[in-house]
C-alpha angles and dihedrals in degrees: 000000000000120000088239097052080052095054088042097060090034081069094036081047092049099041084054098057087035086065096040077049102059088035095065091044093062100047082044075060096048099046075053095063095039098049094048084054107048073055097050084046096041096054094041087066095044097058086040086058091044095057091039 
């Protein structure tokens, strides 16, 4: 193998992980989002059982 179809498949290699990359961030994101919720839910109920 050339040292350009190296570098060739080195980019298509790095564009690849640059895209999983951004990918799990945003589920990262989203787990974020959810998790801040089922809180913001959890503790809700659970003042709502204190004042009962």
């Amino acid at each position: 193998m050339n040292e350009t179809n190296q570098l060739v498949l080195l980019q298509k290699e790095n564009e690849r992980l640059k895209s999983d990359n951004e990918m799990l961030l945003n589920i990262v994101a989203q787990m974020k989002v959810t998790l801040n919720r089922l809180l913001s839910r959890y503790i809700s109920d659970n003042n709502s059982e204190r004042m009962v």
